[in-house]
Structure formats: C-alpha cells, structure tokens
DSSP file (Angstrom, degrees, kcal/mol; ACC not computed):
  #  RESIDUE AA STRUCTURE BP1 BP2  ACC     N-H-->O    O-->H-N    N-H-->O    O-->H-N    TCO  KAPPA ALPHA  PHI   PSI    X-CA   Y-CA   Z-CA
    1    1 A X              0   0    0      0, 0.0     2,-0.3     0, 0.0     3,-0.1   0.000 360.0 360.0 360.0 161.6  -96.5   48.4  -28.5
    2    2 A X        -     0   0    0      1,-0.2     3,-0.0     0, 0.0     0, 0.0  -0.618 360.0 -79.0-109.2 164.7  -94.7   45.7  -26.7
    3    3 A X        -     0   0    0     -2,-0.3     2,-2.3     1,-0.1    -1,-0.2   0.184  50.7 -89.4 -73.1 172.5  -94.9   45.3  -23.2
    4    4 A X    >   -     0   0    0      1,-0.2     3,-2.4    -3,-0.1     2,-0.6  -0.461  30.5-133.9-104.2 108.7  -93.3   47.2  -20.8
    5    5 A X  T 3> S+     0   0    0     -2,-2.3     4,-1.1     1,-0.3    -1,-0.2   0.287 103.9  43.4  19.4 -55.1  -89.9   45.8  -19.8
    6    6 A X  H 3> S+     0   0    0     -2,-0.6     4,-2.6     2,-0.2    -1,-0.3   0.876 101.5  65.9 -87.4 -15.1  -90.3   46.2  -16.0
    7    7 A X  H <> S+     0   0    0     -3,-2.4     4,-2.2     2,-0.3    -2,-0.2   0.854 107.4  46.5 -59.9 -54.5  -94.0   44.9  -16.0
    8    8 A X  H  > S+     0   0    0      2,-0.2     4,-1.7     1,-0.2    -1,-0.2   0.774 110.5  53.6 -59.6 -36.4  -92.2   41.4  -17.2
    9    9 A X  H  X S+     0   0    0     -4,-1.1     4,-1.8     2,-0.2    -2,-0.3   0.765 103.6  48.1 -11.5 -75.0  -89.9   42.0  -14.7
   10   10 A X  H  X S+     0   0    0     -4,-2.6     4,-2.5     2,-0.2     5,-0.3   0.985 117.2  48.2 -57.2 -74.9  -92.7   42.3  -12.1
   11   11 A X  H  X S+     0   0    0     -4,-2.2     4,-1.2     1,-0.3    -2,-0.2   0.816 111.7  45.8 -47.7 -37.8  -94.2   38.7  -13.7
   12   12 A X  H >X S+     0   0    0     -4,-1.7     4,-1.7     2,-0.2     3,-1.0   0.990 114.4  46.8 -78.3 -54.3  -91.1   36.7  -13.8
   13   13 A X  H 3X S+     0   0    0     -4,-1.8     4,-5.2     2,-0.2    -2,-0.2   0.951 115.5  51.9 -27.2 -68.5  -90.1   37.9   -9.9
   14   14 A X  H 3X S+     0   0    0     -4,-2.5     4,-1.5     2,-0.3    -1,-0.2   0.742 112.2  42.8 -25.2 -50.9  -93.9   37.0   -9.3
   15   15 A X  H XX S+     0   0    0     -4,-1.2     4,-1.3    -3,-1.0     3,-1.2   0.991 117.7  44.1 -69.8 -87.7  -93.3   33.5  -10.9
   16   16 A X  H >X S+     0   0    0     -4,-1.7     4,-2.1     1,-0.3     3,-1.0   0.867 111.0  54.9 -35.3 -58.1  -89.9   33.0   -9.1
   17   17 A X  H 3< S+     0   0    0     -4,-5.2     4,-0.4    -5,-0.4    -1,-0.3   0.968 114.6  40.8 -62.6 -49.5  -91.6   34.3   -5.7
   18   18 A X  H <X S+     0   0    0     -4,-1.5     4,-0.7    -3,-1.2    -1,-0.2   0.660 113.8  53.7 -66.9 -22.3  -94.7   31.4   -6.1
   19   19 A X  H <X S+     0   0    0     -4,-1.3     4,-2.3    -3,-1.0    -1,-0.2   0.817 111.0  48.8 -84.8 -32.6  -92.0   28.5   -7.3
   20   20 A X  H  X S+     0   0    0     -4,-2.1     4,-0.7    -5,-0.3    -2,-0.2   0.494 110.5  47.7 -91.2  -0.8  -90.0   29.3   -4.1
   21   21 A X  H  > S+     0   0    0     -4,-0.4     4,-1.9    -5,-0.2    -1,-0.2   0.620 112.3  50.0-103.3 -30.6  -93.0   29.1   -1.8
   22   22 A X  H  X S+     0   0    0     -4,-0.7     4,-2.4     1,-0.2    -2,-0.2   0.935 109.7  52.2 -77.2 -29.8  -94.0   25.9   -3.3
   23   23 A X  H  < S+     0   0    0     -4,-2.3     5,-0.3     2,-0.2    -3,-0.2   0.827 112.3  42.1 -31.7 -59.6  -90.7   24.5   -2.9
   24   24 A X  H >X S+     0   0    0     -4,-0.7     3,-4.1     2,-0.2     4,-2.6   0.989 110.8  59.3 -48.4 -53.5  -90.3   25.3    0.8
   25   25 A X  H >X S+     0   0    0     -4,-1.9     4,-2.1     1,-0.3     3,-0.7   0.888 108.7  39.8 -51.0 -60.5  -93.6   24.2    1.2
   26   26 A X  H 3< S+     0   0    0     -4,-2.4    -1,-0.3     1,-0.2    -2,-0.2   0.095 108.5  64.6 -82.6  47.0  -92.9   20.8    0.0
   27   27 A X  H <> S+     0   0    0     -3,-4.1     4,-1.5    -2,-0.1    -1,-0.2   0.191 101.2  52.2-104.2 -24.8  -89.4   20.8    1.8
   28   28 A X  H <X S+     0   0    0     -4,-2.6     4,-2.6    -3,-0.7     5,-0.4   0.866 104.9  55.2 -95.8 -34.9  -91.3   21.0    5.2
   29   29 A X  H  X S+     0   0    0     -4,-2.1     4,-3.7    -5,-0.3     5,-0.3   0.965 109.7  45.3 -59.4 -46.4  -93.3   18.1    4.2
   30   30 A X  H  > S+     0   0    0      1,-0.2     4,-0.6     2,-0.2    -2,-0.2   0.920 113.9  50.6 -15.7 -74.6  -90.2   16.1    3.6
   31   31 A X  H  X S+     0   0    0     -4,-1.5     4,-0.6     1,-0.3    -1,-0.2   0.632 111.4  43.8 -45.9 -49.9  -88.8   17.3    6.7
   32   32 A X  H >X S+     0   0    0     -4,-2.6     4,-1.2     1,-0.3     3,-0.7   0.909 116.2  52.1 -79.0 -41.0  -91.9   16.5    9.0
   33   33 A X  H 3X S+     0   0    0     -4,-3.7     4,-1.6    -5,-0.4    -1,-0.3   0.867 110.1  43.3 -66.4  -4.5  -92.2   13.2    7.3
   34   34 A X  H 3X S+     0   0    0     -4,-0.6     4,-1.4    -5,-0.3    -1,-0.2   0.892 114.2  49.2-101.0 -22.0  -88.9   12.1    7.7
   35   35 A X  H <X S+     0   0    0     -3,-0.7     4,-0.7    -4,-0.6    -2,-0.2   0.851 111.3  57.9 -81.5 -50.4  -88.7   13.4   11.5
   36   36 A X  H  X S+     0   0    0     -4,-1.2     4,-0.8     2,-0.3     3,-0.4   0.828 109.8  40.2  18.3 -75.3  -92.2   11.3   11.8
   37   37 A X  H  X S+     0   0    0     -4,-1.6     4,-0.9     1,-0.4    -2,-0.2   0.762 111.3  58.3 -90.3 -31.5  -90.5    8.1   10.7
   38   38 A X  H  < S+     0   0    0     -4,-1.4    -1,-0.4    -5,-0.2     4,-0.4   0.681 110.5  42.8 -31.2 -38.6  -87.5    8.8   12.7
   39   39 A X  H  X S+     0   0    0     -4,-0.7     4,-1.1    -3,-0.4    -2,-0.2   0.610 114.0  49.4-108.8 -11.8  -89.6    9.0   15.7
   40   40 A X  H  < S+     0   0    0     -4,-0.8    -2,-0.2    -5,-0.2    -1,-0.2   0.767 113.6  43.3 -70.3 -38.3  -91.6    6.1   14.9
   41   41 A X  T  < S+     0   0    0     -4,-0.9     4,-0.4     2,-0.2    -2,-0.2   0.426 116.3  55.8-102.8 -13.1  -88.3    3.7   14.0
   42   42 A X  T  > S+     0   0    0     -4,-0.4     4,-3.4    -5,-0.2     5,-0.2   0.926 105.9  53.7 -95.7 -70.0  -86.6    5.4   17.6
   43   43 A X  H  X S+     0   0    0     -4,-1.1     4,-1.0     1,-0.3    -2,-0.2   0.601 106.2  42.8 -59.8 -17.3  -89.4    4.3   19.1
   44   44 A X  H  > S+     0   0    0      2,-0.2     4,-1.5     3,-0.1    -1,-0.3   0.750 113.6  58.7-101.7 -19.1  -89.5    0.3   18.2
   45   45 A X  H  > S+     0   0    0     -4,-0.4     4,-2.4     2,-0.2    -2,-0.2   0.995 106.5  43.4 -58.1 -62.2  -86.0    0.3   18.9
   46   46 A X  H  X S+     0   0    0     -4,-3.4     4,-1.5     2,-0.2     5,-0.6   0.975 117.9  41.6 -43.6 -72.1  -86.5    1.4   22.2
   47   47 A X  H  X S+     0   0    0     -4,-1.0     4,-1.3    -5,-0.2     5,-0.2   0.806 113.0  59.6 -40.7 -62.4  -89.5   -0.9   23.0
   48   48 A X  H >X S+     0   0    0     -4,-1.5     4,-2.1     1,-0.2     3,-0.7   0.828 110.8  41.9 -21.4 -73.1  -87.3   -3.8   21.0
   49   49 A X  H >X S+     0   0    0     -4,-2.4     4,-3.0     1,-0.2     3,-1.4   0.958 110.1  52.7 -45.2 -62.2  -84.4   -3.3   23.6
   50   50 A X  H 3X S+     0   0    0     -4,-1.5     4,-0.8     1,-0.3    -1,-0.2   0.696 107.4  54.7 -53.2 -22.1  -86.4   -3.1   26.7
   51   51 A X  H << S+     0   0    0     -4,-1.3    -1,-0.3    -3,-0.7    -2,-0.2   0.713 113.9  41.6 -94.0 -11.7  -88.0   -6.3   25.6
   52   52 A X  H X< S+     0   0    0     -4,-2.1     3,-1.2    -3,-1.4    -2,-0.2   0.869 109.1  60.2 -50.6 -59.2  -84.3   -7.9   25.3
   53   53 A X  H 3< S+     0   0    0     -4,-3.0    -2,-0.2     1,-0.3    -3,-0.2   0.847 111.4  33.0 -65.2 -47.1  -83.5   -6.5   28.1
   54   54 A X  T 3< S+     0   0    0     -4,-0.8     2,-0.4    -5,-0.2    -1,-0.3   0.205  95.7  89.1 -85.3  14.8  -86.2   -8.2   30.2
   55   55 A X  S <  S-     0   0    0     -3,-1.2     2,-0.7    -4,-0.0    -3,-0.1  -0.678  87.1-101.9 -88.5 151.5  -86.4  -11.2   28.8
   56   56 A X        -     0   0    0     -2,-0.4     3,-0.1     1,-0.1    -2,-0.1  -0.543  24.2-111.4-117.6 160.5  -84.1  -13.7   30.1
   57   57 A X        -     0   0    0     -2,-0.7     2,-0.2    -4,-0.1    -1,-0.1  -0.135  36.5-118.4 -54.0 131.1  -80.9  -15.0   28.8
   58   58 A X        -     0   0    0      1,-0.1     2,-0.2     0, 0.0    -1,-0.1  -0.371  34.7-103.1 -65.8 145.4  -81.1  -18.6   27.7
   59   59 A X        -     0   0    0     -2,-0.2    -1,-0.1    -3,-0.1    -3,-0.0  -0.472  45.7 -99.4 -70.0 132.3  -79.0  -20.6   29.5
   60   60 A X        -     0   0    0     -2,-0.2     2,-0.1     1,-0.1    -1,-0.1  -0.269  39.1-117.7 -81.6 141.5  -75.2  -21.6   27.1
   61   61 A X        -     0   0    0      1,-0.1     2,-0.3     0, 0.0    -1,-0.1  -0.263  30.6-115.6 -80.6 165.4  -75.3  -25.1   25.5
   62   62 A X        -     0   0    0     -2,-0.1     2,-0.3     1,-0.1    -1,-0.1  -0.776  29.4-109.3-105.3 135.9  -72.6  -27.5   26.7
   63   63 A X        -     0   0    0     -2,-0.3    -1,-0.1     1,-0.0     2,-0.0  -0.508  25.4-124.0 -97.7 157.0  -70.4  -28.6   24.6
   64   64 A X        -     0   0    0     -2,-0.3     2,-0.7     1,-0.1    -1,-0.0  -0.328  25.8-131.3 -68.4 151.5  -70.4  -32.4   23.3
   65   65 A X        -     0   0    0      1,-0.1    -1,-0.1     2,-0.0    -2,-0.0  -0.820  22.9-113.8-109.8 127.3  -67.2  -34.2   23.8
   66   66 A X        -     0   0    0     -2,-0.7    -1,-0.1     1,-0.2     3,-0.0   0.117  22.7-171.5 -46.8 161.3  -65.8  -36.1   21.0
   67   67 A X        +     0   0    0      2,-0.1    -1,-0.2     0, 0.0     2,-0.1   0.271  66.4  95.8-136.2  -2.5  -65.7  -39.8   21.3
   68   68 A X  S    S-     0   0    0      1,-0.1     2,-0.3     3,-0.0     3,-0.1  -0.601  84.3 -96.6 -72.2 155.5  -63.5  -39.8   17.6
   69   69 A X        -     0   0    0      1,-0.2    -1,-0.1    -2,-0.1     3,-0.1  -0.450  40.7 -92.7 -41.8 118.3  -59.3  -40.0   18.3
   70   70 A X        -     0   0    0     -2,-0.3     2,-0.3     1,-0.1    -1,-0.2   0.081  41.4-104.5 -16.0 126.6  -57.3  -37.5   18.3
   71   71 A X        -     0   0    0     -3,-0.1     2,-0.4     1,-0.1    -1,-0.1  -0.693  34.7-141.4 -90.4 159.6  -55.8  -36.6   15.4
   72   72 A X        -     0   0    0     -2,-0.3     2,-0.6    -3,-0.1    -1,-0.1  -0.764  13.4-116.5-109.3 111.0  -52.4  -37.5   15.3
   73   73 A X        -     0   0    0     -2,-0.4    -2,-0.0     0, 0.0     0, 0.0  -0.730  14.9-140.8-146.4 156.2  -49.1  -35.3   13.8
   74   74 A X        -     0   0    0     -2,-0.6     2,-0.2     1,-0.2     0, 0.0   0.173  15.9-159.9 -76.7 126.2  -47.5  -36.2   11.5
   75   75 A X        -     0   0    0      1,-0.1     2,-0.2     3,-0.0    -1,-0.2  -0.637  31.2 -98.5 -93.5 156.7  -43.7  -35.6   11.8
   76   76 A X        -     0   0    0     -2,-0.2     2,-0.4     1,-0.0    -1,-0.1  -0.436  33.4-120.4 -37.3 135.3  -41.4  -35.6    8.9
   77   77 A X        -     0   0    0     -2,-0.2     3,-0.1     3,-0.0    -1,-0.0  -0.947  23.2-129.6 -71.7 119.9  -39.4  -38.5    8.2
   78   78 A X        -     0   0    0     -2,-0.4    -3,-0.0     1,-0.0    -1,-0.0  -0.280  39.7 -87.5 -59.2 153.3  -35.9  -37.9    8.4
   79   79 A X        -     0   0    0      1,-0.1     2,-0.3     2,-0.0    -1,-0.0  -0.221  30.0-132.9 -43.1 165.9  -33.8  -39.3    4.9
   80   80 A X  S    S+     0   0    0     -3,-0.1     2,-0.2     2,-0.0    -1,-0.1  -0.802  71.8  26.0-105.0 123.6  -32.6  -42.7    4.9
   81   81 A X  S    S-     0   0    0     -2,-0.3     2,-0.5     3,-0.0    -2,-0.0  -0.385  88.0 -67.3 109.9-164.1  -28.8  -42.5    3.7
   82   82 A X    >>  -     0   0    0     -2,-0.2     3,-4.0     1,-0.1     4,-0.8  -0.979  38.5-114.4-127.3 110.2  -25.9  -40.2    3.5
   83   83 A X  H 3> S+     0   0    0     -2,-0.5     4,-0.8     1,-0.4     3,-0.4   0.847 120.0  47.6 -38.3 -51.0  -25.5  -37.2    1.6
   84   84 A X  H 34 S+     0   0    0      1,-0.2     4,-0.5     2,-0.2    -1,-0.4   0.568  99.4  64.8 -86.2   7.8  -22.9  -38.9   -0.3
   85   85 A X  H <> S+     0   0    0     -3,-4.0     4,-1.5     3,-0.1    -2,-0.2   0.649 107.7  42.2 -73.2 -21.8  -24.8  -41.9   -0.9
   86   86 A X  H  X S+     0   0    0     -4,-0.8     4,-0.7    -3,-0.4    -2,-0.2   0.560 106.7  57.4-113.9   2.0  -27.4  -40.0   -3.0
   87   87 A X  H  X S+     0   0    0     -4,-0.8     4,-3.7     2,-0.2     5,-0.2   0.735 110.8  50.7 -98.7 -29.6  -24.8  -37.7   -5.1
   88   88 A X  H  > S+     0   0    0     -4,-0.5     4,-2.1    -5,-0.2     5,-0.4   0.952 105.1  52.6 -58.7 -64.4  -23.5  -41.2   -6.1
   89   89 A X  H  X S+     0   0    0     -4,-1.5     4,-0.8     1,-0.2    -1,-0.2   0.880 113.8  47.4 -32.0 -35.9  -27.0  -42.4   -7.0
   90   90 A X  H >X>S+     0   0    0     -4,-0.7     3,-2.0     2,-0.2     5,-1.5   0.986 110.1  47.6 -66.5 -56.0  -27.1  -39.2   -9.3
   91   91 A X  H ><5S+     0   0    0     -4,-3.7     3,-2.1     1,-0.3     4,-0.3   0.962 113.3  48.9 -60.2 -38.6  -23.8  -39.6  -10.9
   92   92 A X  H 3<5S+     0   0    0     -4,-2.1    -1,-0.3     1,-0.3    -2,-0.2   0.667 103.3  61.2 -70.1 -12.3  -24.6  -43.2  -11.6
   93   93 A X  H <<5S-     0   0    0     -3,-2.0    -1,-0.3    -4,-0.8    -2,-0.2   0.506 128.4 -96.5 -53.9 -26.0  -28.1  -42.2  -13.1
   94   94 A X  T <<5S+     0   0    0     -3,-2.1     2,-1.1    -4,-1.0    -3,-0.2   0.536  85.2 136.0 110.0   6.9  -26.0  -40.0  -15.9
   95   95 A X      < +     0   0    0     -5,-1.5     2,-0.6    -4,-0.3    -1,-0.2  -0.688  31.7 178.8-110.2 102.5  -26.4  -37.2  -14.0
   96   96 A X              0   0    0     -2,-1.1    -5,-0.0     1,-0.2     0, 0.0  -0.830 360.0 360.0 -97.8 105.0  -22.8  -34.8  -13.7
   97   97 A X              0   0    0     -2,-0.6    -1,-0.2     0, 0.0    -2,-0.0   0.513 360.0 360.0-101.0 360.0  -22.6  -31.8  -11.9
C-alpha cells in the first residue's frame, strides 16, 4: 500500500519546521555580525573625531601677491564711419537691397 497521506504530511511540515529553524538561525548570525561591524566602524569614527578634535588646526597659508599686471579690459571699439557711409560701400560692392 502507499503511504498514508497524513504521515507525508507530518514529513513535509517536519521538513518545512527544520528549513525555518536553520534559516532563522543563520539570520541571527547576519544580524549579530552586522551589529558587530557597526559597533566596531562607530567606534573608529568616534576615536577618529576626538583625535581631530584635539589635534590642532594648522595655521591658513597667506596668500602670494602677484607681481604679473593686471589684466586689462578690453572695450569694444566703436565703428569708424557713418551708417550711410557703409550702405554706400554695399551698394557700390553690387550689393542692392
């Protein structure tokens, strides 16, 4: 005869109940390692600061003063000429508008 329905039942639960204990189990090892390394990395940060913090500031470099010129700028040059001086220059080029 083949086996009896709840029996498998019973095995597979069984199965399922031992996968879910090993699971936790390595989900609390995570956990505590990662809480571990958290309290490890919290703790050279702290020391880190507190050794900034008592160390002392170097004093700010001065700044050098140029010995080049200045730069210079440059303005526009207004035209040379006459608005009608240069519509001649066109038309006498070939140019009609």
């Amino acid at each position: 005869m083949a086996d009896d329905p709840n029996k498998v039942r019973a095995e597979i639960r069984a199965r399922q109940a031992e996968d879910g204990k090993k699971a936790m189990a390595e989900y609390e090892a995570n956990a505590a390692a990662t809480r571990a390394k958290t309290e490890k990395l919290r703790a050279l940060r702290l020391a880190k600061e507190a050794a900034d913090l008592a160390a002392p500031k170097p004093a700010p470099k001065a700044k050098a003063k140029s010995t080049s010129k200045p730069k210079t700028t440059k303005k526009k040059k207004a035209p040379d000429g006459k608005l009608s001086d240069w519509l001649e220059g066109q038309a006498g080029s070939g140019r009609n508008t």
